[in-house]
N, C-alpha and C positions, 0 to 999 in steps of 0.2 A: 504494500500500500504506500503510496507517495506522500512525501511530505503535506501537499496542497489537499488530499486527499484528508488525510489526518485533521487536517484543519476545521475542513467542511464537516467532518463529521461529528469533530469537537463542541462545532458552533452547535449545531444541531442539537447534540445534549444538553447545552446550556441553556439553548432555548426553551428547550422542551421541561427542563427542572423548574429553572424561571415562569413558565406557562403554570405548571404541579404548583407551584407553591404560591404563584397569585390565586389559581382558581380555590385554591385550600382557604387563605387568608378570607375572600370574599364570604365562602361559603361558612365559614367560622366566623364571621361577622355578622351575616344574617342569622345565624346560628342564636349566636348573643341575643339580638334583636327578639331572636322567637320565645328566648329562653325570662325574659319578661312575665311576671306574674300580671293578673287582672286587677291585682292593684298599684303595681308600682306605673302599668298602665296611668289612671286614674290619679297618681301622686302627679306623675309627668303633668298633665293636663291643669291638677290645682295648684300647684306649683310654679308653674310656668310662668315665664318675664311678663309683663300685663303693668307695666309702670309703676310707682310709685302713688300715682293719681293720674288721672283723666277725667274730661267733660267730653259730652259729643250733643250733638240736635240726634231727636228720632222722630222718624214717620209710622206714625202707628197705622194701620187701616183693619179695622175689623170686617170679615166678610163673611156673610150668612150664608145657609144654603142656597138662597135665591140670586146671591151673588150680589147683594144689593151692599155698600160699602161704608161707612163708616171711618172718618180719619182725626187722628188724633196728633197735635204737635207736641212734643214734650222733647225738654233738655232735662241734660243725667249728668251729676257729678260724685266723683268716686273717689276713697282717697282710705290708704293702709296704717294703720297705726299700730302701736308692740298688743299684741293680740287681737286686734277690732281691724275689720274693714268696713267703710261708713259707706253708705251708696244711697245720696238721696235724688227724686225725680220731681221734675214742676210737669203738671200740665201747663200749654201755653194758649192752646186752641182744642175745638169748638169752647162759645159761650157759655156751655153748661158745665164744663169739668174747669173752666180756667182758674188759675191758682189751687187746683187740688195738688196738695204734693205728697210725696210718702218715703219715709226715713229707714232704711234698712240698716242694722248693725249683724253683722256676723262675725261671730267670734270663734276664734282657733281650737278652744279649750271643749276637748273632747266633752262630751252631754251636754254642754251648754246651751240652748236653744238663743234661737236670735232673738234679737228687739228689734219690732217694728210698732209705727207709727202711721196716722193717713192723719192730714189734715183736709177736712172736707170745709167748704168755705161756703157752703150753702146753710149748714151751722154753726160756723162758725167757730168749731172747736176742734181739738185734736182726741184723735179715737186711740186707743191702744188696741193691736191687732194678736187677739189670744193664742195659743197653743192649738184649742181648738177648732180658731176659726182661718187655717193655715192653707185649707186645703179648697176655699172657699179660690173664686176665680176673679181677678184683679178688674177693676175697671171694666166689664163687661171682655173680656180679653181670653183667651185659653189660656193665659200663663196664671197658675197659684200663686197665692203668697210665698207659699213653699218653693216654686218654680225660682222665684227671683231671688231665691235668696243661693248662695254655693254653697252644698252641701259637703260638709268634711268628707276626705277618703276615710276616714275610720266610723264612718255615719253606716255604713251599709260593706255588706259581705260580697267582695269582688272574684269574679273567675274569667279567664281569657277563654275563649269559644275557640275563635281562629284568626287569620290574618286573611285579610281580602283588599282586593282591589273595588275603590268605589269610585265613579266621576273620575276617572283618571287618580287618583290618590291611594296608598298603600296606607289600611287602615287596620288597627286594633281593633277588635269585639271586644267588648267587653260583658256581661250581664251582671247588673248590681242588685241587688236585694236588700231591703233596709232591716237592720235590726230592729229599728223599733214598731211595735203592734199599732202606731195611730198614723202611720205611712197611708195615704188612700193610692197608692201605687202597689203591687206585690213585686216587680222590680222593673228596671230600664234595662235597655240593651243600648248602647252607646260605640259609635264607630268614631274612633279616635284618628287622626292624621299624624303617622308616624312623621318625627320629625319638628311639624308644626304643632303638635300635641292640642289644635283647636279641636272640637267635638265638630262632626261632618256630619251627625246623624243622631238624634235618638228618639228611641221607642219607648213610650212611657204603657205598662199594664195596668188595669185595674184591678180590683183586690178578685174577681173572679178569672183571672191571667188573662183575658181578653185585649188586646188592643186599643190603646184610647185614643193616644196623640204621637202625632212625628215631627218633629221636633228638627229644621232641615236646615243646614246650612249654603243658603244659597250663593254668596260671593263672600268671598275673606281678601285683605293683601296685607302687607306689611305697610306701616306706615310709623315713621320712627323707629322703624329695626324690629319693632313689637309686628306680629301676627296678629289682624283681630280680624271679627265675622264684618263685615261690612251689611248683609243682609240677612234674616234669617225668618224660615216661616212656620208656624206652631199651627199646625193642622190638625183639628178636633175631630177625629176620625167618626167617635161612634154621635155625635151631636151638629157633622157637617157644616163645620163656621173655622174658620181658620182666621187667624194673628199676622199679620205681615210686617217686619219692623224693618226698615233702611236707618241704618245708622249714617251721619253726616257731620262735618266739621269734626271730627274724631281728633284730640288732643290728648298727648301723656306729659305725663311731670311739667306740669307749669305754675306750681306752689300752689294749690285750691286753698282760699283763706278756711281757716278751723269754723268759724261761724254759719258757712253753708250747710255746716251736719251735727247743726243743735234742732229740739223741738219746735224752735220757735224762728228760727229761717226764715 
């Protein structure tokens, strides 16, 4: 065998090892990726970069079965503190909800249940919104109280189903189950976006495991480096009336003064 020979066939091994050990390396990285529990799923996603604070405008539109539409203007200010995330909403438009707002606290501390507030201005007073009354529907809206608020990863018992591709995007299953008895879900399925850890999808059950609401994420992009849903629509399956919100002028970390996310705002 000749020198030139030797050579070529040299190459050829090196290539061929080099080939062996990237397609290993890839396949031991998706590996990793697979090897993700249904919760740490679910950590990724509450976890995730989501600013320090943000404001955005929303387009609310409620749509009946008959398709007949309802629109609602509301701005949303958010903002994280050492164990509290504060999240309050103004109505802006129609005349009949303007200056409603409503105060979310959601805290970190495992059982802790959130605080919430509605200021209704047609009485003129501020409601406290109960434990019990969580699972009641927002402003004529498919989103609960419950809905609005982010529920801990340790709130509900996670398990990975599969990996799937959705809309062009490699997604996590997930199926959650809440621990506690006064959940009116018996659990969600939730299609996570690997990577961007926004939620692409979920399935909310009712307590007899039927299908209620889907929960869809229609446009997301990055804006400030952060991933956020740009659009997203809550479709009341078994009650045919769907939530359409367009998020707008979407802002992170811009100091929200403390005063926005008192009772009296």
């Amino acid at each position: 065998m000749g020198e030139a020979e030797m050579k070529r066939y040299s190459q050829i091994f090196v290539i061929g090892v080099l080939s062996l050990f990237t397609a290993g390396f890839v396949l031991n990285s998706d590996m990793t990726q697979e090897e993700l529990t249904g919760k740490e799923v679910i950590q990724k996603n509450y976890y995730r970069n989501d600013g320090n604070d943000e404001n955005s405008k929303l387009t609310l539109t409620l749509i009946n079965k008959s398709g007949d539409k309802r629109i609602r203007e509301i701005v949303q200010f958010r903002k994280k503190y050492p164990g509290v995330e504060k999240k309050i909403v103004f109505f802006v438009s129609p005349a009949d909800v303007r200056n409603t707002a409503f105060l979310n606290l959601n805290y970190e501390e495992v059982g802790k249940d959130d605080d919430q507030w509605i200021y209704l201005p047609s009485l003129k007073k501020i409601k406290r919104i109960s434990s019990e009354s969580k699972s009641d529907y927002f402003m004529g809206s498919d989103f609960t109280y419950d809905d609005i608020s982010d529920r801990t990863p340790d709130q509900d018992t996670h398990k990975l189903l599969r990996t799937e591709e959705l809309n062009g995007e490699t997604c996590y299953v997930v199926e959650s189950i809440p621990k506690e008895d006064g959940s009116m879900y018996s659990k969600t399925i939730s299609w996570v976006m690997k990577d961007k850890w926004l939620y692409l999808k979920r399935e909310f059950y009712d307590k007899d495991k039927k299908l209620l609401k889907i929960d869809s994420a229609e446009d997301y992009k990055q804006i400030d480096g952060i991933w956020t849903t740009t659009h997203r629509v809550m479709n009341n399956i078994q009650k045919k009336h769907k939530s359409d919100i367009v998020y707008s002028e979407v802002k992170y970390d811009t100091g929200i003064d403390d005063y926005q996310f008192t009772e009296h705002a």
